[in-house]
N, CA, C and O atoms as CSV, one atom per row, in Angstrom:
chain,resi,resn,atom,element,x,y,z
A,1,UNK,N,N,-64.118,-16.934,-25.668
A,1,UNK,CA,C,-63.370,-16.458,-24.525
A,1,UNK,C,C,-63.688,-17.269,-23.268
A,1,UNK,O,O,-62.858,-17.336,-22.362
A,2,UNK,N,N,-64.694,-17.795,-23.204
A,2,UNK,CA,C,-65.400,-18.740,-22.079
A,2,UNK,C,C,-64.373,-19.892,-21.891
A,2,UNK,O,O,-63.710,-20.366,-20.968
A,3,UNK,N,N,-64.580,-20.124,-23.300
A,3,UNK,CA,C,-63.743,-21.802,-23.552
A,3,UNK,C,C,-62.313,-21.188,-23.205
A,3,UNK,O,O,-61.856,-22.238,-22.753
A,4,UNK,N,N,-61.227,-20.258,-23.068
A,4,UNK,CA,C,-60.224,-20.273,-22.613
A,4,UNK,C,C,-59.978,-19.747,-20.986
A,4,UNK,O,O,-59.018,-20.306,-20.457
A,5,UNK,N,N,-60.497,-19.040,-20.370
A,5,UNK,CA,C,-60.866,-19.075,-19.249
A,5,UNK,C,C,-61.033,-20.178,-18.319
A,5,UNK,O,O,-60.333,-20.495,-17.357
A,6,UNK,N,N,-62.512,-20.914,-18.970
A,6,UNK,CA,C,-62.111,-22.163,-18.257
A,6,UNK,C,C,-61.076,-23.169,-18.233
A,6,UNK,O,O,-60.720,-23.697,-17.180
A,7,UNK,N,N,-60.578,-23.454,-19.365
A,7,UNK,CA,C,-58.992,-24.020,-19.564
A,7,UNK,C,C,-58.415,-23.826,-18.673
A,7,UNK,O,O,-58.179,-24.697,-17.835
A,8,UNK,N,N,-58.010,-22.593,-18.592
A,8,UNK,CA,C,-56.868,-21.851,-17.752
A,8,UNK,C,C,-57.105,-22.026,-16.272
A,8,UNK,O,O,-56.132,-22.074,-15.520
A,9,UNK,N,N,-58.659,-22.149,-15.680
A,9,UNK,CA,C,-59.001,-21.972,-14.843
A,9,UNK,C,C,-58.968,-23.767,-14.285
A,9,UNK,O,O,-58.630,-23.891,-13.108
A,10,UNK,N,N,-59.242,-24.896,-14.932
A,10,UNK,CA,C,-59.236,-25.882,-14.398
A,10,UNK,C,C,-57.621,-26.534,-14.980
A,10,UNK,O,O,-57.591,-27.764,-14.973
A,11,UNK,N,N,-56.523,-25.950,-15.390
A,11,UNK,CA,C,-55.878,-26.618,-15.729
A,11,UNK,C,C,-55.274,-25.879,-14.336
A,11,UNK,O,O,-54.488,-26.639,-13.770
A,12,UNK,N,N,-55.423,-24.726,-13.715
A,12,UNK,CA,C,-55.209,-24.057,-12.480
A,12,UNK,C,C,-55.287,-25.486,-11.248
A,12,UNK,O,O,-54.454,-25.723,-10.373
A,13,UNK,N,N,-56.485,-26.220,-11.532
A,13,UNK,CA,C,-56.711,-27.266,-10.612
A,13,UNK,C,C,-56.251,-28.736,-10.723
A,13,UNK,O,O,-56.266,-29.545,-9.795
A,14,UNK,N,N,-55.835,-28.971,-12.006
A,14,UNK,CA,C,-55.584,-30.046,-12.356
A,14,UNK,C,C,-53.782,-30.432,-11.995
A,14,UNK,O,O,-53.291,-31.426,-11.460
A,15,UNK,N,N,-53.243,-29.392,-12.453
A,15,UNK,CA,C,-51.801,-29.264,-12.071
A,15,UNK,C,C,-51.029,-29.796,-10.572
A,15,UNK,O,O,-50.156,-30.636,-10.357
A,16,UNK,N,N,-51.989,-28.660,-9.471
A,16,UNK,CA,C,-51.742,-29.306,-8.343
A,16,UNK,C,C,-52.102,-29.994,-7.307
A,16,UNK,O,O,-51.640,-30.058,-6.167
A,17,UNK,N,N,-53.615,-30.873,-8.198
A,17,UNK,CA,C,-54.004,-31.874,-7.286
A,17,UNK,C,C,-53.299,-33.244,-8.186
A,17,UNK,O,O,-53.332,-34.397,-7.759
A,18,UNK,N,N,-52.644,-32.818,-9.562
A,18,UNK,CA,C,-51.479,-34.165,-10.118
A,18,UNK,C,C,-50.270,-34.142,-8.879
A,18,UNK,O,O,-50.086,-35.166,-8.220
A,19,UNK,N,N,-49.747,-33.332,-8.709
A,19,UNK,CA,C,-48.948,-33.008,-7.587
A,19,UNK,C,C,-49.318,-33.669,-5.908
A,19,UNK,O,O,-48.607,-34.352,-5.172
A,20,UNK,N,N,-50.728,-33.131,-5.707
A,20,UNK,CA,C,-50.927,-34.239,-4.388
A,20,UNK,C,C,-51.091,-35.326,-4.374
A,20,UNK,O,O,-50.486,-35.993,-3.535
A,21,UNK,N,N,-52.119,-36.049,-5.447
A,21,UNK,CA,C,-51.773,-37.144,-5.785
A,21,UNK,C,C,-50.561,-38.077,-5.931
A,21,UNK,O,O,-50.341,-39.217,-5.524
A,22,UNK,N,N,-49.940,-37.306,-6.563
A,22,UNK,CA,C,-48.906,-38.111,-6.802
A,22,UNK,C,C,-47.542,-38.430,-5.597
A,22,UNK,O,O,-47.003,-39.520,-5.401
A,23,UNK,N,N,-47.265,-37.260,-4.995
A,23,UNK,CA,C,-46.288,-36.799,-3.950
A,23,UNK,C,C,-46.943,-37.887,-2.969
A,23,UNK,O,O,-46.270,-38.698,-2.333
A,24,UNK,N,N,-48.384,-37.799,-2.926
A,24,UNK,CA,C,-48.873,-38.698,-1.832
A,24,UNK,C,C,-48.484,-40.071,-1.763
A,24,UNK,O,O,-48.083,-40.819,-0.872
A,25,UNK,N,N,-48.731,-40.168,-2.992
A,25,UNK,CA,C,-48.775,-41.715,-3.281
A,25,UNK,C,C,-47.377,-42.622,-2.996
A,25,UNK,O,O,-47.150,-43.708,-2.463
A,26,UNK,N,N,-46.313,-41.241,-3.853
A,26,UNK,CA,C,-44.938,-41.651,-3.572
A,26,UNK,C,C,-44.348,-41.687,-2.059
A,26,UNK,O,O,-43.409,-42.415,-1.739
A,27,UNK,N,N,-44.997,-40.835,-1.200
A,27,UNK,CA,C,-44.157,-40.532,-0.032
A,27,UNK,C,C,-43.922,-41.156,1.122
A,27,UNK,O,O,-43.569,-40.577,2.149
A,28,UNK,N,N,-44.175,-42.819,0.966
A,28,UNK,CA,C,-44.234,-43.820,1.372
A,28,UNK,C,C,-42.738,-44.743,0.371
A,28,UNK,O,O,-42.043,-45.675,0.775
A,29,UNK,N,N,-42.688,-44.111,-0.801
A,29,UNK,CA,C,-41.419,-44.652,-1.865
A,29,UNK,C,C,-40.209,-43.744,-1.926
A,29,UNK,O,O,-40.257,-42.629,-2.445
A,30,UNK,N,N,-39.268,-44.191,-1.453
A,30,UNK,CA,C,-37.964,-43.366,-1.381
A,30,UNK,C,C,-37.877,-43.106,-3.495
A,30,UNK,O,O,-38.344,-42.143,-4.104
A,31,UNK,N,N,-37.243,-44.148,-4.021
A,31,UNK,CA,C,-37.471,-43.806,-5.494
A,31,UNK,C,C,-37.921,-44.750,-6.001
A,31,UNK,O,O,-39.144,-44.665,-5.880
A,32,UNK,N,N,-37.655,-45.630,-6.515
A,32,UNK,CA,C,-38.472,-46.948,-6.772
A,32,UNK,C,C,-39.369,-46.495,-8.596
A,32,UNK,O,O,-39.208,-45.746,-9.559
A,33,UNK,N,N,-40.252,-47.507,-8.121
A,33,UNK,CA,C,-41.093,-47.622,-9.312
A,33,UNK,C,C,-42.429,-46.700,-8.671
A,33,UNK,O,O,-43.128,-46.782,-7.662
A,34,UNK,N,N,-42.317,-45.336,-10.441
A,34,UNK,CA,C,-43.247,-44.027,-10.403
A,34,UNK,C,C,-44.799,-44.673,-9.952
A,34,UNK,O,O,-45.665,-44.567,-10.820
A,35,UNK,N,N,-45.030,-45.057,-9.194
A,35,UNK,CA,C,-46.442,-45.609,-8.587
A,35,UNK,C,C,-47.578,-44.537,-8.855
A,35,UNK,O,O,-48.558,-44.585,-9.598
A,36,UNK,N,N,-47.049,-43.417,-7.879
A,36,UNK,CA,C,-47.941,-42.283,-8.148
A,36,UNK,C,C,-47.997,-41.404,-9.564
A,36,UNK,O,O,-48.917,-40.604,-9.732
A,37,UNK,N,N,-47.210,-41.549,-10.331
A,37,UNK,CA,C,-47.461,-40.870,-11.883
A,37,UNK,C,C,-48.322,-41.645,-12.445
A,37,UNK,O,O,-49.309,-41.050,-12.878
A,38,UNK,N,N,-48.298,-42.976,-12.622
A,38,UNK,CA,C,-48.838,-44.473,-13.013
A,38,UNK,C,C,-50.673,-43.866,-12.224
A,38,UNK,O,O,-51.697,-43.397,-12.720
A,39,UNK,N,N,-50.441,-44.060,-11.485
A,39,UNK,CA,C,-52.054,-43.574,-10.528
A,39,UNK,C,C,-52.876,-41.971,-10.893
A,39,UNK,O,O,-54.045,-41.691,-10.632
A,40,UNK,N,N,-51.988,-41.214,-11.470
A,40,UNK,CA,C,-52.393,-40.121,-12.508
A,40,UNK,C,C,-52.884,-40.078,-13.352
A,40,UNK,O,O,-53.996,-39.574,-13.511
A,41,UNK,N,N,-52.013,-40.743,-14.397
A,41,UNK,CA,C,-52.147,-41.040,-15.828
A,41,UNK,C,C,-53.480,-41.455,-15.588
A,41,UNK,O,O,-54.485,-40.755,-15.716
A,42,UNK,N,N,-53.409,-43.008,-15.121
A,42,UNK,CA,C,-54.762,-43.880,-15.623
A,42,UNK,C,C,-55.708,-43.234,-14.731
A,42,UNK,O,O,-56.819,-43.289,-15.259
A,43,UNK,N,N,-55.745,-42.718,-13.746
A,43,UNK,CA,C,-57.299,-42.172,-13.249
A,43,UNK,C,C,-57.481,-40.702,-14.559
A,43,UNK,O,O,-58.597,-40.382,-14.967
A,44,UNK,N,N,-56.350,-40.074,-14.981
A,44,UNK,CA,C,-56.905,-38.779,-15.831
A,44,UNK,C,C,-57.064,-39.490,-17.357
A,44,UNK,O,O,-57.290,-38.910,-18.419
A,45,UNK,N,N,-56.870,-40.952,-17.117
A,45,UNK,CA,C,-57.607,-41.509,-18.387
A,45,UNK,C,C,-58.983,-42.046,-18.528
A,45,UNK,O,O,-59.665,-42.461,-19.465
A,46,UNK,N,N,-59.195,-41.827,-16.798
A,46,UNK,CA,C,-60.566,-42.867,-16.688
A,46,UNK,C,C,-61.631,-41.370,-17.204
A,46,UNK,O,O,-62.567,-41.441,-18.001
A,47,UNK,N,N,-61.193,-40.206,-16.552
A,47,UNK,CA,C,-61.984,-38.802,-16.397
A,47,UNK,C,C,-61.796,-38.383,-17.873
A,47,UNK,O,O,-62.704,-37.561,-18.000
A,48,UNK,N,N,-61.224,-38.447,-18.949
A,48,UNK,CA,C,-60.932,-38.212,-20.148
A,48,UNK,C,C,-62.011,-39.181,-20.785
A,48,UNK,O,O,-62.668,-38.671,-21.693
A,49,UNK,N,N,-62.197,-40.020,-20.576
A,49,UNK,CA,C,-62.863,-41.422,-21.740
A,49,UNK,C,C,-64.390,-41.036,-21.202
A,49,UNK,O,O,-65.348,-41.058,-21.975
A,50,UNK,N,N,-64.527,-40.656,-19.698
A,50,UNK,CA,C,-66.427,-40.279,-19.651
A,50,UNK,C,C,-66.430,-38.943,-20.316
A,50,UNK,O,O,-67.494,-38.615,-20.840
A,51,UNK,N,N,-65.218,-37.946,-20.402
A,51,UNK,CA,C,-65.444,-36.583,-20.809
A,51,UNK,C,C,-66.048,-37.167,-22.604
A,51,UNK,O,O,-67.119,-36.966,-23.176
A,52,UNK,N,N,-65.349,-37.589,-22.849
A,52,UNK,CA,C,-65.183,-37.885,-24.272
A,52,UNK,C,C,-66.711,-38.725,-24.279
A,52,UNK,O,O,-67.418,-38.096,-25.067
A,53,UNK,N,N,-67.675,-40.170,-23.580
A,53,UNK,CA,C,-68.355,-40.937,-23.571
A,53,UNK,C,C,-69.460,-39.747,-23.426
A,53,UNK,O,O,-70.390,-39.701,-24.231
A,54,UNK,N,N,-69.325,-38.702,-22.293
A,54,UNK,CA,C,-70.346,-38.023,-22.854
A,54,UNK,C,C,-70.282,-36.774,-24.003
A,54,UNK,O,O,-71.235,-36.299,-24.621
A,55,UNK,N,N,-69.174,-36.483,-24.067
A,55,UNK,CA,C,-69.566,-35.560,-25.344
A,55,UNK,C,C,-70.293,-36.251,-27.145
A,55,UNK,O,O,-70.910,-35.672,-28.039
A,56,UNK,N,N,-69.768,-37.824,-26.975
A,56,UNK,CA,C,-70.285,-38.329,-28.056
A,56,UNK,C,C,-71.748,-39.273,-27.611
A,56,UNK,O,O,-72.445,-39.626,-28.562
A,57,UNK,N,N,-71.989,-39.484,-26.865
A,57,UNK,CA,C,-73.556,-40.172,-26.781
A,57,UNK,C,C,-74.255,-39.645,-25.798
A,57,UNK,O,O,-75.217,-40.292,-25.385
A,58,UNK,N,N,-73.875,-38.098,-25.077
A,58,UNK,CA,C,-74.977,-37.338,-24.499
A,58,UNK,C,C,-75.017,-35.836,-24.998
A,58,UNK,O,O,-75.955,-35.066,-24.793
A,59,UNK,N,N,-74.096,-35.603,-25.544
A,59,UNK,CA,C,-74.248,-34.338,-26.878
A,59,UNK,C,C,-73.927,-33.251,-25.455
A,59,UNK,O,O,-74.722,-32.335,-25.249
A,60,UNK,N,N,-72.446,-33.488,-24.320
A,60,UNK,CA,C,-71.673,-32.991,-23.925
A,60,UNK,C,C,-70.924,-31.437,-24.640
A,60,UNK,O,O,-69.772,-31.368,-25.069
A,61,UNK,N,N,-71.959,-30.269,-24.611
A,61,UNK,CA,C,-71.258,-29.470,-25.556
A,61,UNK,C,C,-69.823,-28.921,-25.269
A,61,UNK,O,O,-69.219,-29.018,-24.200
A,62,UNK,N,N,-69.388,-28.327,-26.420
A,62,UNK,CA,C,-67.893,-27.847,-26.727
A,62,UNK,C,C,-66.871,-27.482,-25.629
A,62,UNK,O,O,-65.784,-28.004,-25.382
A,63,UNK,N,N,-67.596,-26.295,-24.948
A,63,UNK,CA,C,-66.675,-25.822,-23.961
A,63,UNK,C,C,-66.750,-26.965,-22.474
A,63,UNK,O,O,-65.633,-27.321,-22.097
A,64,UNK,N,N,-67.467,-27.301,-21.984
A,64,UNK,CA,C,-67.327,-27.955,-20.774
A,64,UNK,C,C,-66.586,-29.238,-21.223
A,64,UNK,O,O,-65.958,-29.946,-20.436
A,65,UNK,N,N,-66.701,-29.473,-22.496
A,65,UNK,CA,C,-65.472,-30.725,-23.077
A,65,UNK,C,C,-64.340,-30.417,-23.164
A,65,UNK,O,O,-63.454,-31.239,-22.930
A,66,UNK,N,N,-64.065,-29.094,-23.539
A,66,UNK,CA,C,-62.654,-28.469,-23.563
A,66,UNK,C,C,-61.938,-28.092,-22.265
A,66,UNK,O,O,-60.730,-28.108,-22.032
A,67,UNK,N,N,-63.162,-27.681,-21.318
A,67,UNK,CA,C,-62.832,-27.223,-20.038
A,67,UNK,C,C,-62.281,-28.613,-19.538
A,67,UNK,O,O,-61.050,-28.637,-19.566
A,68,UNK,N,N,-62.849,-29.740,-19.101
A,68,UNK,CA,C,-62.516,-30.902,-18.512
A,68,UNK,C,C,-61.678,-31.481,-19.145
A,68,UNK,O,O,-60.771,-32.023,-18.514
A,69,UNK,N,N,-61.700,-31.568,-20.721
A,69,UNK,CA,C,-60.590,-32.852,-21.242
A,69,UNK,C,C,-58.980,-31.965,-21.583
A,69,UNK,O,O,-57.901,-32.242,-21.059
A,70,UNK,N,N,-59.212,-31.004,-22.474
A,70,UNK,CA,C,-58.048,-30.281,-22.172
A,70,UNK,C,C,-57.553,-29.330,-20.854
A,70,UNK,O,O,-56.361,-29.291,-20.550
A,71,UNK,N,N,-58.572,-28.571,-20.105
A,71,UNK,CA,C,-57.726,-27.830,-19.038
A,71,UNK,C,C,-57.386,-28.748,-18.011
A,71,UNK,O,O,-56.262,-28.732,-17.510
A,72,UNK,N,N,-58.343,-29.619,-17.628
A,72,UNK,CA,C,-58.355,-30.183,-16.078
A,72,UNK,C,C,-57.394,-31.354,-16.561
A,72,UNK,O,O,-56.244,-31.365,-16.122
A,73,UNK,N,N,-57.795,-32.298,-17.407
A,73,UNK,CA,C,-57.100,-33.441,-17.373
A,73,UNK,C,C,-55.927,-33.107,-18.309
A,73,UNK,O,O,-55.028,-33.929,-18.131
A,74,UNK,N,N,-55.624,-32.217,-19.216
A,74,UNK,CA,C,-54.115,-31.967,-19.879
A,74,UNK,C,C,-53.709,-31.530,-18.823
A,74,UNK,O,O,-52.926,-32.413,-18.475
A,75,UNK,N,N,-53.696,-30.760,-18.048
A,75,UNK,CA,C,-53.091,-30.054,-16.882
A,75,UNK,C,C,-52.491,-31.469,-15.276
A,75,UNK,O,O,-51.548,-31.421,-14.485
A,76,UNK,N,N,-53.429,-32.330,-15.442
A,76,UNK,CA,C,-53.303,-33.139,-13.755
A,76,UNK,C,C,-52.680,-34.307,-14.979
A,76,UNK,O,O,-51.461,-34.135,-14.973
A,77,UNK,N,N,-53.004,-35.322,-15.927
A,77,UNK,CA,C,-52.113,-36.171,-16.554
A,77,UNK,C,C,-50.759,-35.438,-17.068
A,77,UNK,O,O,-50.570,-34.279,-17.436
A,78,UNK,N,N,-49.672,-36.830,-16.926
A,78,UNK,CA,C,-48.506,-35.943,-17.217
A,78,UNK,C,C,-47.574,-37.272,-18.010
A,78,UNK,O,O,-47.288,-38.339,-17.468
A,79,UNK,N,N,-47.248,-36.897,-19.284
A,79,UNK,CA,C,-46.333,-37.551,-20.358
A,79,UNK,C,C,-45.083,-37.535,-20.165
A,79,UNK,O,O,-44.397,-38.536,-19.959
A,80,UNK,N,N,-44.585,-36.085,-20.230
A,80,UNK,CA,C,-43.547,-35.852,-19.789
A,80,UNK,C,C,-43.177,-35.936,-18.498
A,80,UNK,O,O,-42.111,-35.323,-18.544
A,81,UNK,N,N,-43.343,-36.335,-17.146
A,81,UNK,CA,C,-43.639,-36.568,-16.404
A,81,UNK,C,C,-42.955,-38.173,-16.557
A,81,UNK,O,O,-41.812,-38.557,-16.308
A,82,UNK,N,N,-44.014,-38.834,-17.013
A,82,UNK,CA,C,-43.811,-40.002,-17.304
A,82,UNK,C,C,-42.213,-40.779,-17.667
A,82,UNK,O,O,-41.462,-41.622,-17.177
A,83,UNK,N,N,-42.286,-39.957,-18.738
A,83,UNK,CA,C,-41.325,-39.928,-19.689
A,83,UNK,C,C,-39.643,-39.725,-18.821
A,83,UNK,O,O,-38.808,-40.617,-18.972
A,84,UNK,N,N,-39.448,-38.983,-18.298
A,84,UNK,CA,C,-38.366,-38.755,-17.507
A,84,UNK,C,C,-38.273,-39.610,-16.518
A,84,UNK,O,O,-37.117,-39.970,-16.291
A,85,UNK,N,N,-39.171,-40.106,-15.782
A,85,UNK,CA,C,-39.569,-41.263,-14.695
A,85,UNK,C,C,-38.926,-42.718,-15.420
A,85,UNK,O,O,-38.129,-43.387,-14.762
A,86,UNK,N,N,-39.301,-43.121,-16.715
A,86,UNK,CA,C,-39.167,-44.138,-17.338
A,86,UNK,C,C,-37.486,-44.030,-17.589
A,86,UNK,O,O,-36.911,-45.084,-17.317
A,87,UNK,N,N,-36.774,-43.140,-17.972
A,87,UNK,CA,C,-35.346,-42.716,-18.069
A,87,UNK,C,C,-34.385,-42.696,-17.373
A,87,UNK,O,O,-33.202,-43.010,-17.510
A,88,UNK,N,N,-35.128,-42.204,-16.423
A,88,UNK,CA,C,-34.392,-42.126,-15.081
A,88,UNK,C,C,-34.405,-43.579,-14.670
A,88,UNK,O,O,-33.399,-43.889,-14.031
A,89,UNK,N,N,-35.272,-44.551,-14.864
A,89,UNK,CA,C,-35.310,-45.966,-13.720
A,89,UNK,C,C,-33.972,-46.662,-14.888
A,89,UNK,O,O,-32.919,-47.163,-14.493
A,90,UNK,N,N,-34.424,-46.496,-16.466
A,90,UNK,CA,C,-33.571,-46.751,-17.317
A,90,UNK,C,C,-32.060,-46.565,-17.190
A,90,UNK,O,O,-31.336,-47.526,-17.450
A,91,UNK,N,N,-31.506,-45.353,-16.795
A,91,UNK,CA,C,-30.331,-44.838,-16.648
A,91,UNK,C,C,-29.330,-45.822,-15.094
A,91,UNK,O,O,-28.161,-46.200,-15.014
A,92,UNK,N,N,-30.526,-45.912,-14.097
A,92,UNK,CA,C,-30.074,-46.352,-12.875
A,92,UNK,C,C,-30.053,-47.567,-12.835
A,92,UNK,O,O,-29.691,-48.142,-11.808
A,93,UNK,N,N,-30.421,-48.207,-13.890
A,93,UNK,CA,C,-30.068,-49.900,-13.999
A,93,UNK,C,C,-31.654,-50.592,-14.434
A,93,UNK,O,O,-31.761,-51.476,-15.284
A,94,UNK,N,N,-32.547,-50.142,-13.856
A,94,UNK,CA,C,-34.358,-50.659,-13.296
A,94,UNK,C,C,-34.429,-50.988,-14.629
A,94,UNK,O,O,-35.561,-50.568,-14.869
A,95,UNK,N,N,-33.918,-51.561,-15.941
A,95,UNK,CA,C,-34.308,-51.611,-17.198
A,95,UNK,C,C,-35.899,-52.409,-17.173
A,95,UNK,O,O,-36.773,-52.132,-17.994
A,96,UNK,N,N,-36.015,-53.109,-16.423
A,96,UNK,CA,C,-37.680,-54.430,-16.753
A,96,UNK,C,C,-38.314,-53.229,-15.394
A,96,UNK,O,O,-39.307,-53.807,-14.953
A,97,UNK,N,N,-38.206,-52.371,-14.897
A,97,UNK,CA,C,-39.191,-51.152,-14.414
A,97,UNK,C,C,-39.221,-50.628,-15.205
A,97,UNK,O,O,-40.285,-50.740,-15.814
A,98,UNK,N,N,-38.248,-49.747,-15.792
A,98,UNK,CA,C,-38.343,-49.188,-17.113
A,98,UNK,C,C,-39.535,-49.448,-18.306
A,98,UNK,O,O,-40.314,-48.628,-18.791
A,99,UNK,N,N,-39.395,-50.765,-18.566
A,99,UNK,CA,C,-40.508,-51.014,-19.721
A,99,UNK,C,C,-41.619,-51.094,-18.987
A,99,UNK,O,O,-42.566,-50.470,-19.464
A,100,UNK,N,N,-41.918,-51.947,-17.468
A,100,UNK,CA,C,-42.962,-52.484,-16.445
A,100,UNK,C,C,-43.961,-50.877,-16.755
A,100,UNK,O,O,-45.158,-50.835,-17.038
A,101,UNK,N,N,-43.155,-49.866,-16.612
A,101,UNK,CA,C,-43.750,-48.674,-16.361
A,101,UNK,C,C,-44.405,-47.816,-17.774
A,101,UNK,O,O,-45.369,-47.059,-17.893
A,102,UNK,N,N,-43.035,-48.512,-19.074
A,102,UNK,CA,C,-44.081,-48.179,-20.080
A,102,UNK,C,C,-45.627,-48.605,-20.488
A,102,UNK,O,O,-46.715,-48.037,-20.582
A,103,UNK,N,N,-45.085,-49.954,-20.677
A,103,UNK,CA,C,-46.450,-50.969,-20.725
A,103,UNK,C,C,-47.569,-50.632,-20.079
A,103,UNK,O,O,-48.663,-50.465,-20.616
A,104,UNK,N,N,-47.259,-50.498,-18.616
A,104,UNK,CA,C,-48.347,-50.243,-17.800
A,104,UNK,C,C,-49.149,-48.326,-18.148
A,104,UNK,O,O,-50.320,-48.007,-18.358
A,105,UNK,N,N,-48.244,-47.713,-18.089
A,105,UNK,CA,C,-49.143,-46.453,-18.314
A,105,UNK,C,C,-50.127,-46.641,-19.718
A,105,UNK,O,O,-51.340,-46.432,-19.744
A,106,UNK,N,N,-49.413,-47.021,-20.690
A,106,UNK,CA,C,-49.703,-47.769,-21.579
A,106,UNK,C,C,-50.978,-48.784,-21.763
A,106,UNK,O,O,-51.990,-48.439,-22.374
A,107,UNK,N,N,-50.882,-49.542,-21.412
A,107,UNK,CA,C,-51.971,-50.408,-21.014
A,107,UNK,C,C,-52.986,-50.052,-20.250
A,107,UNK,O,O,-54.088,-50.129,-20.793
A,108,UNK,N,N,-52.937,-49.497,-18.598
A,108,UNK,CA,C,-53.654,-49.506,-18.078
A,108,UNK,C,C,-54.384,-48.492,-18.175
A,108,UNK,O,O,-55.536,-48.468,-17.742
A,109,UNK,N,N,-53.552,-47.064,-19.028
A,109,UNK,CA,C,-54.362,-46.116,-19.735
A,109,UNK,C,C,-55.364,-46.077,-21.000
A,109,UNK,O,O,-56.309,-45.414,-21.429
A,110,UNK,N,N,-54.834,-46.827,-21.223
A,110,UNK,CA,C,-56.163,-47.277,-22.565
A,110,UNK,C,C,-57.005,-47.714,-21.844
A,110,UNK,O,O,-58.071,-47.106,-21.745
A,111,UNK,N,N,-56.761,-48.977,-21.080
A,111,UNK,CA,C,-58.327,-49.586,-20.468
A,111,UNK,C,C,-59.210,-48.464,-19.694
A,111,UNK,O,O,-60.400,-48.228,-19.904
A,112,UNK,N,N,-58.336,-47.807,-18.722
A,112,UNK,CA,C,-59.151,-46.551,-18.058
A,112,UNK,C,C,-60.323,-45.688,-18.921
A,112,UNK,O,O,-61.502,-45.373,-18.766
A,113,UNK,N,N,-59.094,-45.478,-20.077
A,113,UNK,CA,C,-60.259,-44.656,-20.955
A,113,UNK,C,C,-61.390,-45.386,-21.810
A,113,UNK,O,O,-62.521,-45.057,-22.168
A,114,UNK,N,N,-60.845,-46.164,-21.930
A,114,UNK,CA,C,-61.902,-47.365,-22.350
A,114,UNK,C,C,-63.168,-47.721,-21.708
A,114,UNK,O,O,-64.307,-48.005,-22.077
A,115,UNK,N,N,-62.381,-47.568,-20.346
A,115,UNK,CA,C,-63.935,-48.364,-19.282
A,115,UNK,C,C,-64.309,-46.713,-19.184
A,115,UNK,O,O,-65.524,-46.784,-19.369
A,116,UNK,N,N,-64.009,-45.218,-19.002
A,116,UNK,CA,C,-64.727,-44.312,-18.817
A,116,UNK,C,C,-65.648,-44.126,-20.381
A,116,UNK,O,O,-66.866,-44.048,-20.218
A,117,UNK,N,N,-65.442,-44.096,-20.982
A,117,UNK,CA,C,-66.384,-44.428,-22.257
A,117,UNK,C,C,-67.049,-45.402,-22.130
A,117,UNK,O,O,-68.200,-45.193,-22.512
A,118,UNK,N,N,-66.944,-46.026,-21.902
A,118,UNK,CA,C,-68.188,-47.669,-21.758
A,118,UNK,C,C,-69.042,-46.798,-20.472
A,118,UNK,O,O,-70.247,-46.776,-20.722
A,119,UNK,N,N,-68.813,-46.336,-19.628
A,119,UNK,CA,C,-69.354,-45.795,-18.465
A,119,UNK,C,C,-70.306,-45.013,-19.058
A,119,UNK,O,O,-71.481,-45.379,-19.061
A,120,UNK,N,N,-69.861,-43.695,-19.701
A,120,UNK,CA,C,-70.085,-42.626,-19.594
A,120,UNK,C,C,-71.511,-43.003,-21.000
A,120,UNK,O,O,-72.614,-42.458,-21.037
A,121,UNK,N,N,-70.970,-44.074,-21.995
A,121,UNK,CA,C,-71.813,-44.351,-23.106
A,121,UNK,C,C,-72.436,-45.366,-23.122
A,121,UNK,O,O,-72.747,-46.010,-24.123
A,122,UNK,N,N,-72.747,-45.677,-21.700
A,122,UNK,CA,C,-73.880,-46.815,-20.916
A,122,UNK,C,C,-73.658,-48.241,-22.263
A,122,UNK,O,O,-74.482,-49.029,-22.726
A,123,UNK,N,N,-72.365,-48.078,-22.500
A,123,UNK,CA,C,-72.505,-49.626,-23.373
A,123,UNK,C,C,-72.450,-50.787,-22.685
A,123,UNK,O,O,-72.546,-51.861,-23.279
């Protein structure tokens, strides 16, 4: 019951600081290329890869892994999000934003989580 509580309770936080983040980031961009979703993703990939770096090489137990990697960061990263962003630039002509934006969440989300695991698992 712990482990869903906290879920609920940091996905409570994760939701609408994805929202300030992101609104922030954009509100300098009339529509353009999703800058601030892009700046989501890969920072809730960088906080996902130490969640994960320490649950496997500092013995990070169950619930505070569940609390952080599924409530906080399923809740503030956003796919779908993404996903409609990439469609939308698609639909309005932006086809090489379109992919620019797959690739990149893509890309620069793996490395994020990549380098938060290398971080978090002092490699």
């Amino acid at each position: 019951m712990t482990a869903y509580l906290g879920v609920i309770l940091a996905g409570a936080l994760g939701a609408p600081l994805r929202y300030l983040v992101d609104s922030r980031i954009q509100s300098a961009r009339r529509r353009g290329f999703p800058l601030g979703t892009l700046a989501v993703n890969v920072s809730g990939s960088l906080v996902l890869g130490i969640v994960t770096g320490l649950a496997l090489c500092h013995g990070l137990p169950r619930v505070p892994k569940a609390v952080l990697g599924a409530g906080f960061c399923g809740a503030y990263t956003t796919f779908s999000t993404h996903a409609f962003e990439t469609v939308r630039l698609a639909e309005d002509g932006a086809r090489r934003s379109a992919v620019v934006n797959v690739l990149a969440n893509l890309l620069l989300g793996t490395a994020a989580a990549a380098a938060g695991l290398a971080l978090a698992g002092g490699l």
